[in-house]
N, C-alpha and C positions, 0 to 999 in steps of 0.2 A: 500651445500658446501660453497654458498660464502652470506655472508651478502647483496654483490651488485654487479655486473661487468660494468664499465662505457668503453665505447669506445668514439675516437674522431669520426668526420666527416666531408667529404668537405665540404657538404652543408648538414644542417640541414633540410630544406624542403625536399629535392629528399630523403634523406636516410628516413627523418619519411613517408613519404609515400610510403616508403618499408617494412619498419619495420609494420609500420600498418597494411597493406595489410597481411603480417607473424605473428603479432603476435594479433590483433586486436587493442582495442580501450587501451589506452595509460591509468596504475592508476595515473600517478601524470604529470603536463607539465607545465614551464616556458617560456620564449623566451630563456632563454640558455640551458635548458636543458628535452628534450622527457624521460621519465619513464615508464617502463612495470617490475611489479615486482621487481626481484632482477634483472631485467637488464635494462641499460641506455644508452642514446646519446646524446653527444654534441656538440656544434661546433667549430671545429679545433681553432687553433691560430698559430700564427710563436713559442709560447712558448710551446704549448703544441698540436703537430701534429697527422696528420692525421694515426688511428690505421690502420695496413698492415698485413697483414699475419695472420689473426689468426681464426680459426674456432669453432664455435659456435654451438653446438648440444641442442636444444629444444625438452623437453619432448612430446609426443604426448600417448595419451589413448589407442590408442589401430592402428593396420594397415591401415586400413580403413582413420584414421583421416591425418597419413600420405603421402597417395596418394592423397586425395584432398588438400594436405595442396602443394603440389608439383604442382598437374593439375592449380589450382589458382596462384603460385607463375609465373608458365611459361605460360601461358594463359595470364599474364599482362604482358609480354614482358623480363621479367628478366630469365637469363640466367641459365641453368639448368648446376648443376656439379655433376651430380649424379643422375640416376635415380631410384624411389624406387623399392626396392629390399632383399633380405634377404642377410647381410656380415656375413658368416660362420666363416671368418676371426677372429671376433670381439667372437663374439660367436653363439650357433646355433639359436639363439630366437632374433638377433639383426635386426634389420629391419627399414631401416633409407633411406631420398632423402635428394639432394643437391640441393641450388644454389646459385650464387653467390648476395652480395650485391653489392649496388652501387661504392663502394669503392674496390670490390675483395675479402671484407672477403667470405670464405666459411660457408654458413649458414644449416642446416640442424635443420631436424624432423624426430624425432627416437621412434621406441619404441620398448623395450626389459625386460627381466624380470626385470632387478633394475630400468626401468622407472618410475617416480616417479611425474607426471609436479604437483598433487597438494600438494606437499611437496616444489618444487624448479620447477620454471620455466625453470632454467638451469638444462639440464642434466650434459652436460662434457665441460671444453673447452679442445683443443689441442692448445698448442703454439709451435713455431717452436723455435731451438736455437743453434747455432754453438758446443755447449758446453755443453751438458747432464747433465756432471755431478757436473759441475759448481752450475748449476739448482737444481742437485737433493742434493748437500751439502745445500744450502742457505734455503731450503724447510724443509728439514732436521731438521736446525739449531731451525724452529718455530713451525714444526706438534705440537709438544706435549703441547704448551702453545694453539694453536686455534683448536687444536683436532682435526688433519686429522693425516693420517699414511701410508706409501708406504705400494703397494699393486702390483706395479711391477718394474723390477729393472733388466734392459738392460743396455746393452751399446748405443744404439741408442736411447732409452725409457726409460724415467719413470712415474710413473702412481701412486697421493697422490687420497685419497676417506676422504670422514668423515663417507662414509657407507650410503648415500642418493647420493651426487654428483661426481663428480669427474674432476680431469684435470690433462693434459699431458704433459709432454718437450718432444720433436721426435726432431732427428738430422735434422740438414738444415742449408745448406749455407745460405741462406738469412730468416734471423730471422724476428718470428714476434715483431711489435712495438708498441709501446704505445698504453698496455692494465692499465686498475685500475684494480684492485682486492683488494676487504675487505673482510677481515673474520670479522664475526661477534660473540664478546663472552661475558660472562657472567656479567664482574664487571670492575672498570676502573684499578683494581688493576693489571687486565689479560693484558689489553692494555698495562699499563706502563713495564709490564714484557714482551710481545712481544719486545716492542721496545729496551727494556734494553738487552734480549737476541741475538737482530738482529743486533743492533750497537755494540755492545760488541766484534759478531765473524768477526769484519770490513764490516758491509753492511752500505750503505752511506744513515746518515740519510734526511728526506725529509719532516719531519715536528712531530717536538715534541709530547710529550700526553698532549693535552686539550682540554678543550671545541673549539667547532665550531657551536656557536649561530647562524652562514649564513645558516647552513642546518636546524638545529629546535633548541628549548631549550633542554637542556641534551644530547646532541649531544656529546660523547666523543670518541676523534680517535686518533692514532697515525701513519705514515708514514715513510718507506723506499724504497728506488729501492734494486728490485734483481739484478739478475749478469747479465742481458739483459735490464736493465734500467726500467721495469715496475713499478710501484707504487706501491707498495702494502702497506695496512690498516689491520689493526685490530683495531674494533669500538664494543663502547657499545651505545646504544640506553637508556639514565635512563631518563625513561618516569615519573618520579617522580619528577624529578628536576622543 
């Protein structure tokens, strides 16, 4: 689903030693910034605050990998928000534990028939948002340029896939905050078309199509906030440059 998902943090030490503990040993680390596949942490500023409200569902293999990923998680002292379980809810094969990170996101290890961790280490996010549908125009406005597509469509809910990942807007008075989110696509032509399409239908841009040599060479990305302030990217990686 997503090229990357970065979140902020109080503190960098206490959450990577939660995160580790969750997710194991970290593929890339900075002093600004902890890396586990397409998900990342870094630490807060007054410019760019601490992420709140938003939960985070990680792929697991099979049942089994999810009960010990829970007995480990609450066995070092972190707070359990869910114990595993089958949610019939979700569907009948969904099978997922919570707990909370240091910060309150709700973290979870799921596994169900479209789990997928070695395709996306992310399975789904849910984000929370006063305004559904606000969310589901703005989503709307870019599926067909980064290649996701609604696949549920509530009034309280909605629910975009690329058909590996997926993520959510559910109604809430108090909104999640300051998430990244990059889709990751094909040529930089797709990038400057994202961004031409997302400023176009009035989304506020937040950072042009170009290179960004600070992350690698051939780095090319484009940025705007949605309609709850998130960042969101569309990035190509041309590992040729």
């Amino acid at each position: 689903m997503f090229d990357h998902v970065g979140i902020r943090v109080a503190n960098l030490q206490t959450s990577g030693r939660f995160y580790r503990l969750a997710l194991g040993a970290p593929t890339y680390e900075t002093e600004e910034l902890t890396e586990w596949g397409d998900f990342d942490i870094a630490q807060s500023s007054a410019e760019k605050p601490v992420t709140q409200r938003l939960h985070v569902g990680f792929g697991a293999h099979d049942r089994a990998e999810v009960d010990s990923w829970w007995e480990r998680m609450t066995s070092a002292g972190y707070q359990s928000d869910g114990e595993p379980s089958v949610r019939p809810r979700y569907h009948e094969s969904y099978y997922g534990a919570f707990v909370l990170d240091p910060d309150g996101n709700s973290i979870e290890y799921v596994h169900h028939h479209r789990a997928n961790p070695e395709a996306s280490l992310i399975d789904h996010l849910w984000l929370r948002t006063p305004n559904v549908e606000n969310a589901k125009r703005f989503y709307e406005t870019v599926a067909s340029v980064v290649g996701i597509e609604l696949v549920h469509d509530t009034p309280d809910r909605v629910r975009f896939t690329d058909g590996v990942g997926s993520f959510s807007f559910v109604h809430g008075d108090e909104p999640t905050e300051n998430v990244h989110a990059a889709f990751g696509v094909g040529d930089r032509g797709t990038v400057d078309e994202f961004h031409r399409v997302a400023t176009s239908a009035g989304c506020e841009d937040n950072g042009a199509p170009g290179e960004r040599p600070q992350y690698h060479a051939g780095y090319y990305g484009a940025f705007v906030l949605d309609p709850d302030g998130h960042n969101v990217e569309a990035v190509f990686h041309d590992r040729e440059s």
